[in-house]
N, C-alpha and C positions, 0 to 999 in steps of 0.2 A: 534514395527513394522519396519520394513527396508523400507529404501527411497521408492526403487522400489516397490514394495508391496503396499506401501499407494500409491503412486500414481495412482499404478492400479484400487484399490479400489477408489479411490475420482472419483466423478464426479461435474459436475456444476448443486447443489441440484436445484431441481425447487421446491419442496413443504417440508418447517421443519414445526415440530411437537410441538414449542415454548419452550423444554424443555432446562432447563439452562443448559450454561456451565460450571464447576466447576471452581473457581476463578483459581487455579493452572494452568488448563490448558488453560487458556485465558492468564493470566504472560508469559505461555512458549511462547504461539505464539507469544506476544508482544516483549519480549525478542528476540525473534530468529529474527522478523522485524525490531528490533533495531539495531540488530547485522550485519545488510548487510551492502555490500560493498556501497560508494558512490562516485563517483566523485571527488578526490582530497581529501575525508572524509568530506567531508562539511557539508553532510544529511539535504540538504534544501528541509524537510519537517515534516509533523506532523504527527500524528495521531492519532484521534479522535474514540472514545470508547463511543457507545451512546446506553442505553437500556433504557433510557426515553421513554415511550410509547405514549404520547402527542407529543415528538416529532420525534419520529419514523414516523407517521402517517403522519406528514408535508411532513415529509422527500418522503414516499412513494407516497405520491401524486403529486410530481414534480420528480419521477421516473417510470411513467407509469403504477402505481398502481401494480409495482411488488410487490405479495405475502411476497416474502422471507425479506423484508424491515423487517414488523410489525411480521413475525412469527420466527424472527432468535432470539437468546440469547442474544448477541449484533452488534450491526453495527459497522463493523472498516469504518471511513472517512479517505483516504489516501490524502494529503493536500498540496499541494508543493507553494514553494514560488513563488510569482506573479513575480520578476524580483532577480537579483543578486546585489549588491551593493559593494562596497568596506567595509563600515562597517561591514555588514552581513558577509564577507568574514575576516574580522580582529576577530571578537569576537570567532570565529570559532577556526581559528588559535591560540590565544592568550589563550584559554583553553586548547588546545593542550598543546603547549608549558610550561604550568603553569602545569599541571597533569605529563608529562614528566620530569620534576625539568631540563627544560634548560633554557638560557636566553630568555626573551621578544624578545628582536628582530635576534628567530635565524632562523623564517621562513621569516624574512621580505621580502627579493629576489627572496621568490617563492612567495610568497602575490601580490606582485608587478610585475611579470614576469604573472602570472597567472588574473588578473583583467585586466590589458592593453590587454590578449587576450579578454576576454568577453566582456569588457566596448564598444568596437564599434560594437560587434554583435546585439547588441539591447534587450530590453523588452520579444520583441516575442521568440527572439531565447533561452533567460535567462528563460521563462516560458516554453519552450519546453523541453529543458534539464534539467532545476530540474522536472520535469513530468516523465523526463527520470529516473532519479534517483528513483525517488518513487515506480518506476512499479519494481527496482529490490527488493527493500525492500518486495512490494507488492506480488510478486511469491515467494519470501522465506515465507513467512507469512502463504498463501497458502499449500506450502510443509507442515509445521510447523503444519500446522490445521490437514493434513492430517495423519502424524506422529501418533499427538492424539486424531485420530478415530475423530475429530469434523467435521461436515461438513463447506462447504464453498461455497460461488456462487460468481465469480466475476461481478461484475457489470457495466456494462459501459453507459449503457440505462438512463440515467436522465440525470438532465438538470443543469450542474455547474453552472451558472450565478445565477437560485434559490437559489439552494442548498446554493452557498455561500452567499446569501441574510438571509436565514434562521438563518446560523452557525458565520452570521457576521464575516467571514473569510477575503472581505475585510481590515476590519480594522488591523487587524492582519499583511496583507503584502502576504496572501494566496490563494489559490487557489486552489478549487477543484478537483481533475484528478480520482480515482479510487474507487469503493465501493467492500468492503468486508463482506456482511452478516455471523455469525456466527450461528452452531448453528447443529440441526439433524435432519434430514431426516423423514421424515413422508412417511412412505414405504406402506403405505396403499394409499395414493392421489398423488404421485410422479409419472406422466405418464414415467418419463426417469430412475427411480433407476433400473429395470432390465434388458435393454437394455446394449448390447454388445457395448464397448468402440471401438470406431473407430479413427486409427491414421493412418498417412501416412506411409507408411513400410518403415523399415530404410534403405533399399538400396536406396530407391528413397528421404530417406530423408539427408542420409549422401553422401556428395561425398569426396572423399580422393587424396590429391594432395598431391604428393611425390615429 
């Protein structure tokens, strides 16, 4: 299926049907999430792959008892780091660098040029922007689902401070930012699967400055 096409087709499933996704095609999406761009490549985040049905349920119930929690094939948790560090930022690097076959210290001056920006923005701003990061991962993942006919509902309705109670994210250095149920469409209890796709029209939504 071509970009445009699947995108046309996807909507933000309200009711799946609990049938599985084929492992292949859960790889690709994960794959193609893994593959986005990030911030410097840093990719300060995670994510969590969860068809535990004990704790899907957790999960749902500190997300407003949304359906699509407990009835998708599995839950993507998009997880971004709770702050930025200097360490965090050298191990990054230091893989880079080692997988490229160049010397250890041949990012050092951007390491160091790039932490002295962040280190005085604070916590808040460093959890903001890796949040940032994840959401691009997140829309590719999205596309990705789409591609292969899977459905998808993003989630934004629950309640990260649980959530990361639940997933022990915490301790990790994590934080919760996005939910992506996976998973197909149940067209028989789905009040939105045949409802006309409403966007903004592209003249109002592109403007063109030459």
């Amino acid at each position: 299926m071509k970009l445009l096409d699947a995108l046309k087709w996807r909507y933000a499933t309200k009711k799946m049907n609990g049938e599985v996704v084929p492992q292949e095609k859960l790889d690709y999406i994960l794959e193609a999430a893994r593959l986005s761009p990030s911030s410097s490549g840093l990719q300060p985040y995670q994510i969590f792959v969860i068809s535990n049905k004990e704790l899907l349920e957790k999960i749902k119930a500190v997300s407003f008892d949304q359906s699509q929690i407990t009835d998708a094939s599995h839950l993507l948790v998009f997880a971004a780091w709770d702050s930025y560090s200097l360490e965090r930022i050298e191990a990054v690097f230091n893989k880079t660098v080692q997988e490229r076959g160049l010397p250890l210290d041949a990012m050092d001056a951007y390491k160091e040029r790039l932490w002295s920006m962040y280190e005085p923005l604070g916590h808040e701003w460093h959890a903001n922007h890796a949040a940032k990061q994840a959401y691009i991962s997140f829309g590719i993942a999205l596309a990705a689902a789409a591609e292969q006919n899977v459905d998808a509902t993003p989630i934004e309705g629950f309640l990260p401070p649980e959530l990361d109670k639940i997933l022990e994210l915490n301790k990790q250095g994590l934080k919760s930012v996005v939910l992506l149920p996976l998973g197909y469409r149940d067209e028989t209890a789905d009040w939105l699967v045949n409802l006309k796709k409403v966007r903004t029209s592209i003249d109002k939504f592109v403007t063109y400055i030459s």
